[in-house]
C-alpha positions in Angstrom: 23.2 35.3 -26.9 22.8 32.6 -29.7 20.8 29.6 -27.5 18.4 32.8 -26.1 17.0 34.4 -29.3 13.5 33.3 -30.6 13.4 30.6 -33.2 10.3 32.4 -35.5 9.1 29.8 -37.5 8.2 27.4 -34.5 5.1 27.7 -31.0 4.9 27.0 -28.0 3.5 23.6 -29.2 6.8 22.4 -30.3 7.8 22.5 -27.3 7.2 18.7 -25.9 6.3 18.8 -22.1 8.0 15.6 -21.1 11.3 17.0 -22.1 11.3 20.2 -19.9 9.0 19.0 -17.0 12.3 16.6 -16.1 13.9 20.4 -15.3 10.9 21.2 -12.5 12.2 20.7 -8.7 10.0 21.8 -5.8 11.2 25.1 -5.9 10.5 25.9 -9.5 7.6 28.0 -10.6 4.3 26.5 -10.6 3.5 28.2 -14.0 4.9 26.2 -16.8 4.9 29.5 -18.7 7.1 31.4 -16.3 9.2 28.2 -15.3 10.1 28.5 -19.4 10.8 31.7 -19.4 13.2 30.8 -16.4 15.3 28.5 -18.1 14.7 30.5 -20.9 13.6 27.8 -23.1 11.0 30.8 -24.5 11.2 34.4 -24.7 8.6 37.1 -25.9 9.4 39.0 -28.8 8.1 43.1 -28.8 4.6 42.6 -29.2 4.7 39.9 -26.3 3.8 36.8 -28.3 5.9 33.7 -27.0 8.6 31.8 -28.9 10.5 28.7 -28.0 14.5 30.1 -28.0 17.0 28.2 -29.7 17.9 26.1 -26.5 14.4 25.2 -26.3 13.9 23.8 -29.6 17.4 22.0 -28.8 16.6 20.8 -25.6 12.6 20.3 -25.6 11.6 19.8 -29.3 10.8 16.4 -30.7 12.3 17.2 -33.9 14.7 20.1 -33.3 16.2 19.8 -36.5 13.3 20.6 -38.5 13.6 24.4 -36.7 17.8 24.3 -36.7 19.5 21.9 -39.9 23.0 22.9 -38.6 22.4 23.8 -34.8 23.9 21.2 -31.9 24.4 20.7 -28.4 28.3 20.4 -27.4 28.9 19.2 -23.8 32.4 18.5 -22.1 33.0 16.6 -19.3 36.0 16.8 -17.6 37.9 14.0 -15.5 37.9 15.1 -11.6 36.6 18.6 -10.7 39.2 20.4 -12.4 38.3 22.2 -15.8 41.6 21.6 -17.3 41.4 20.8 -21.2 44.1 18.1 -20.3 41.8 16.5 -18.5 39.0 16.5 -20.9 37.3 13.4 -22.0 35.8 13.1 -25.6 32.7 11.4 -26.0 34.5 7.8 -27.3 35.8 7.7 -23.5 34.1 5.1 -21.9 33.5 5.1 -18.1 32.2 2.3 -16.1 30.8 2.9 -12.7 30.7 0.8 -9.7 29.8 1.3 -6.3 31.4 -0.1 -3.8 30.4 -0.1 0.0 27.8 3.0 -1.5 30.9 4.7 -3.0 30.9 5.4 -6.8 34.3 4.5 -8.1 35.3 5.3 -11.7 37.3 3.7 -14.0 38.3 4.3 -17.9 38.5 1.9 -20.8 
């Protein structure tokens, strides 16, 4: 897969902490190494040396477009629980949110 392979010309060092830490729950590995290898924001190449992958230099890299001019993160979101493309939103969609007696209640502008 594209977002898994190694991205050559970047470390381990590129990778900024405070982006991928926010991804640790209790039940993550303690290891920061394995817990990236987990999400598999790096992988190892044949002579084992780490790399960050593509969707670690996308999702944990300061400056991911120094490593990737043309890559990008697309994301979706759909209205309800259905994946239905007519019910998908693009990202000019506004949505307020309100809670009401501790309810979260939606509505579109």
């Amino acid at each position: 897969m594209f977002d898994e392979q190694k991205v050559p010309n970047a470390t381990l060092n590129d990778l900024e902490p405070k982006l991928w830490k926010r991804f640790k729950t209790l039940i993550s590995p303690a290891d920061d190494q394995e817990f990236l290898e987990k999400l598999k924001l790096i992988t190892r190449d044949e002579d084992n040396k780490i790399y960050p992958t593509v969707s670690g230099i996308l999702m944990a890299s300061e400056a991911p477009e120094s490593f990737l001019p043309s890559a990008y993160i697309q994301a979706v979101r759909y209205r309800y629980t259905e994946r239905n493309a007519a019910r998908q939103q693009d990202g000019k969609t506004k949505v307020e949110v309100h809670l009401e007696n501790g309810m979260e209640k939606r509505g579109e502008k």
